[in-house]
N, C-alpha and C positions, 0 to 999 in steps of 0.2 A: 278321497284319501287326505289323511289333516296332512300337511305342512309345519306346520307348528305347532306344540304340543304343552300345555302346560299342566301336569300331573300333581293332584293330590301337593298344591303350594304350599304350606304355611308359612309364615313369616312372623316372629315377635319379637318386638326392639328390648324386653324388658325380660324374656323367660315367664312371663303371666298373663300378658293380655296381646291377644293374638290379632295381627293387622289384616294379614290374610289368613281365610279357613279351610284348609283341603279344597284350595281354590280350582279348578276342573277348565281349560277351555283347548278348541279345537278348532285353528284356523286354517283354509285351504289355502292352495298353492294361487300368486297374484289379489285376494281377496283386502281390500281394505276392510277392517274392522276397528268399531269405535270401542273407547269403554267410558261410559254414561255413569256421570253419578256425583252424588255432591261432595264438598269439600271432607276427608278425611274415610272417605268410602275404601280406597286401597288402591284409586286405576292407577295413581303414579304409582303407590310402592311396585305392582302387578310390572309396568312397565321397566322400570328401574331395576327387577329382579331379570327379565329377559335384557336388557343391556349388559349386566353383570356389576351392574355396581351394588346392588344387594345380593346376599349371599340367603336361600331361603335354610327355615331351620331343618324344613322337610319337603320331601317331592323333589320333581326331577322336569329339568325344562330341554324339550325335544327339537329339531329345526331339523326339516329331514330327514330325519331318523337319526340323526346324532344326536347325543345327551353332550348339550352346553351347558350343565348346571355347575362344574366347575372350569370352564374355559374364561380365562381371563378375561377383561371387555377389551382390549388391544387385538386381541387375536380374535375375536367371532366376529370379525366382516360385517357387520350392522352399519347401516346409515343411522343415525339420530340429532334431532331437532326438540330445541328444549326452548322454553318461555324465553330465556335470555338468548341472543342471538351466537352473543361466546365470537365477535368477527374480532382480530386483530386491526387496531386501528393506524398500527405503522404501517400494514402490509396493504397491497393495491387488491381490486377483488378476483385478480386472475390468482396471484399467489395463495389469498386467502383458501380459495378454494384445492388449489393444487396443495394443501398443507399435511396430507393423511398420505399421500402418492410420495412426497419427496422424506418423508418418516419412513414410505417401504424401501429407498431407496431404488425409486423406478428410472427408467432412463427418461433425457430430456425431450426425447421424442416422443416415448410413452404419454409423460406427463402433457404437455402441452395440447396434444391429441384428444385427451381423455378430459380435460378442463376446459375445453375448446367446445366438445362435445354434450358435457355439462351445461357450459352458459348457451349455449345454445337452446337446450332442451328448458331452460328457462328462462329464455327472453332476456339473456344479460349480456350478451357477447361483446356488442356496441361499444360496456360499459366496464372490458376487462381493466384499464387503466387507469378506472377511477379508485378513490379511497372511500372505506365504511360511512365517514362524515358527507361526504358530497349526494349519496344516496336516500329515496326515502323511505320510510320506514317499511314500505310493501319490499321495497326493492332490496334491504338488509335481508328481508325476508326470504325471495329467492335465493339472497348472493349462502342463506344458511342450508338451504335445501338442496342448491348445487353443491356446496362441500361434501353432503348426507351421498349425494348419489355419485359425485365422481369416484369413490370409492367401490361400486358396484355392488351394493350392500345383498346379500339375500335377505334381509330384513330389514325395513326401512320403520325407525321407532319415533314418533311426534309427541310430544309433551305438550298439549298446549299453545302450537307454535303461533296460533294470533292472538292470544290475550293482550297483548301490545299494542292492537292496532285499532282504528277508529271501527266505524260500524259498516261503511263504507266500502272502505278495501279489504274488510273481515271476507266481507261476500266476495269479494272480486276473487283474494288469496285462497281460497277453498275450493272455492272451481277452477284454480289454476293449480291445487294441490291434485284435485280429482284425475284433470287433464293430463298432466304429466303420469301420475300415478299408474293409470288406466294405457297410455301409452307405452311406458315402460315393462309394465306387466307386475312390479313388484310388491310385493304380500308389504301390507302394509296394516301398524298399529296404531291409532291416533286417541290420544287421553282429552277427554275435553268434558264438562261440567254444563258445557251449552245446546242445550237440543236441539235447536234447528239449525245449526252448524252440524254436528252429530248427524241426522238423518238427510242431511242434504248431499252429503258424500259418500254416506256406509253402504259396503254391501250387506254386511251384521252389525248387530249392533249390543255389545254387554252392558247389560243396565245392574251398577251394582250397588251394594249397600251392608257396611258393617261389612267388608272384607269375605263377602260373599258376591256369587251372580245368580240376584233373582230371574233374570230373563234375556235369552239370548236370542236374538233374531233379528228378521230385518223389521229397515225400521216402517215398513208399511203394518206388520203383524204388530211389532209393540205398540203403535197409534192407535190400531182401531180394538186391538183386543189383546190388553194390559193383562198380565196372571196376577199379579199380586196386588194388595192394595196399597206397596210402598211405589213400585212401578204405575199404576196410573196417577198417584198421587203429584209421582215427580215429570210426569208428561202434561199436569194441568186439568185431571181430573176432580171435583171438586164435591162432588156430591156421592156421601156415600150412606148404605142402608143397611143395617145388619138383618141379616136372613137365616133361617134355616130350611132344610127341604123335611118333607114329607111328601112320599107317594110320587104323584103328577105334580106336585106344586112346591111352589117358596111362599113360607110363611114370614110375617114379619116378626121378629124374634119374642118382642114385645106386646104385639097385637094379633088378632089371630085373623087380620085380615092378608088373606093372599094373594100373592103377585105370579103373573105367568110369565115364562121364562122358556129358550132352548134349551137351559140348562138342563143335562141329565146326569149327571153324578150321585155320587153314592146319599143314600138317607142322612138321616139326623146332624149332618156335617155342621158346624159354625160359616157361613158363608158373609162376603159382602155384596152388595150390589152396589153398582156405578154404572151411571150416567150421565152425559155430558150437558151442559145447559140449555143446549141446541136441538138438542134429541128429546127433551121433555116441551109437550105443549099444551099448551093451556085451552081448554076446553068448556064447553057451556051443559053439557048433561054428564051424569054417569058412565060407567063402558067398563071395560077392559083395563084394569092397573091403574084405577082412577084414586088418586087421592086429593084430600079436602084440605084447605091452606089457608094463612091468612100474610098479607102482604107486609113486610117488615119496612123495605129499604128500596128505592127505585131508584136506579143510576140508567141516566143517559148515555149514551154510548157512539151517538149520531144517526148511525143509518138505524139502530133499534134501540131498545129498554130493557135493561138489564134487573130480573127483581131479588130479591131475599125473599123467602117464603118461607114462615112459621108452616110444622105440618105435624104430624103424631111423628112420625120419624125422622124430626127432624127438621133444619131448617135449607132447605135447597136452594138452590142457583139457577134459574132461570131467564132465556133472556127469551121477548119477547118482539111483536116488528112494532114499525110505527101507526097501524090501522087502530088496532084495540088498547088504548092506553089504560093501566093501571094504576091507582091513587096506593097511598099507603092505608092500611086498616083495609084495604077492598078483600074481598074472600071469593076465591079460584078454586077451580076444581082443574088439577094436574094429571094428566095423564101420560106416564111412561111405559112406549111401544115394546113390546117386549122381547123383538128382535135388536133395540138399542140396548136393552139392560147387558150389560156385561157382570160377567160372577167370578167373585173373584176369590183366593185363598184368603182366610182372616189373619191378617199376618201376628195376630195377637198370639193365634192359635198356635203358631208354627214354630214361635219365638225368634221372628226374624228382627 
């Protein structure tokens, strides 16, 4: 049963050009969910509109089963972590955190209890006396996360909360987000633009684009079998081949030589094909999805050799080991496995 409901969103800053589109999503009770996607895709606006600092033009946002699409952001109980950490830099980090508790006017026993219990749950108790300045930047990091949760949020909402931080304690701070996360139990929504930050902590994961969600899942299904060709593109997919089916087979849209595939969906459809540079291997006879190439670009990579290959469809991505080395102008015959081929929607088609 969802928890959190976002119905039929739209959102447009301008009355013409719409940020979010009958945006759809359905998160359960305790689930961390990311939303994946590049700079101006909607996950902040999406986020922003479930805090309540956006107002949407249409649709209705659920938690619950209560409709908070006009409840104030003061009043919906949300924890929330945003790119800026927003600490008070007069206040020590026992107050900082206590700052949302002594706003409800809780008592002092309440409060200290409950702020106590906070730094605790993130490694800062040690450090209630100290000031934002004396701190580092992982540790601003908790001191903003325990504010988020001393509050006891039924929705704990992340913005981005490590773009701030080196590369280092990115990693450390994400598995301390998971951990606490996972401990506490709480339904959780995290916006980030980085995929393997992204699939290192989701239980789902919304990959979106243009104020839509092309694909929502975990992130082991979006890694190995992408639906759209915006979604494998933005996981690092890199090689793609336009197809059509007939009958038992995919044809190459432009050639009538055909490729085999699990694919069984409907005839005549516009399709793509992708696969990974890993999953294509270079081959000395004929076979099975054999196609003919000629070698453009060869990049060392260390432990292998990465090629560019001219081909009728195109010019693909291959990387190869260090046994069989290949020259530029050399000509390969490529063979993709047809359990690697993944098929995707032509998002041309779809007008996404």
């Amino acid at each position: 049963m969802s928890f959190v409901e976002l119905n039929n969103i739209r959102v447009s800053y301008d009355g013409k050009h719409d940020i979010l589109k009958q945006l759809h999503l359905s998160i359960k009770k305790g689930e961390l969910v990311s939303l994946l996607g590049p700079s101006g895709c909607g996950k902040t606006t999406t986020l922003r509109v479930m805090a309540g600092l956006i107002s949407p033009n249409d649709g209705s946002f659920l938690v619950d089963g209560d409709n908070m699409t006009k409840v104030p952001t003061h009043k919906r109980r949300f924890g929330m972590v945003f790119q800026s950490y927003a600490l008070f830099p007069h206040l020590t980090i026992f107050d900082n955190v206590a700052f949302g508790l002594k706003l409800r006017k809780e008592s002092k026993e309440s409060i200290k209890e409950k702020v106590n219990n906070s730094l605790s749950s993130t490694d800062l108790l040690a450090l209630s006396d100290r000031y934002p300045k004396q701190l580092s930047g992982g540790q601003r990091q908790r001191v903003a996360l325990a504010r988020a949760l001393v509050v006891e949020p039924k929705l704990l909402l992340l913005d981005e909360p490590l773009s701030n931080l080196d590369a280092k304690l990115r990693i450390q701070m994400r598995m301390e987000i998971k951990k606490i996360q996972q401990s506490l139990g709480i339904t959780t929504v995290f916006v980030t633009h980085d995929q393997e930050e992204c699939f290192s902590i989701s239980d789902r994961v919304a990959v979106m684009n243009k104020g839509v969600i092309e694909q929502f899942d975990s992130p082991e299904a979006i890694y190995r079998q992408p639906k759209t060709k915006f979604v494998a593109q933005f996981i690092g997919f890199e090689n793609f081949i336009p197809l059509k089916k007939q009958g038992d087979h995919l044809y190459l849209t432009e050639h009538s030589e055909k490729l085999e595939s699990i694919y069984s969906g409907e005839d005549g459809k516009n399709l793509v094909g992708t696969i990974r540079p890993d999953d294509i291997k270079i081959v000395q006879n004929d076979g099975t999805n054999t196609i003919s190439g000629t070698v453009k670009v060869r990049t060392f990579l260390g432990k292998s050799y990465q090629y560019e290959v001219a081909t009728a469809v195109g010019d693909l991505i291959v990387n190869g080991d260090n046994q069989d080395i290949y020259q530029t102008d050399d000509q390969l015959r490529l063979q993709l496995p047809k359990e690697k081929l993944i098929i995707l929607t032509d998002n041309d088609e779809k007008g996404a």
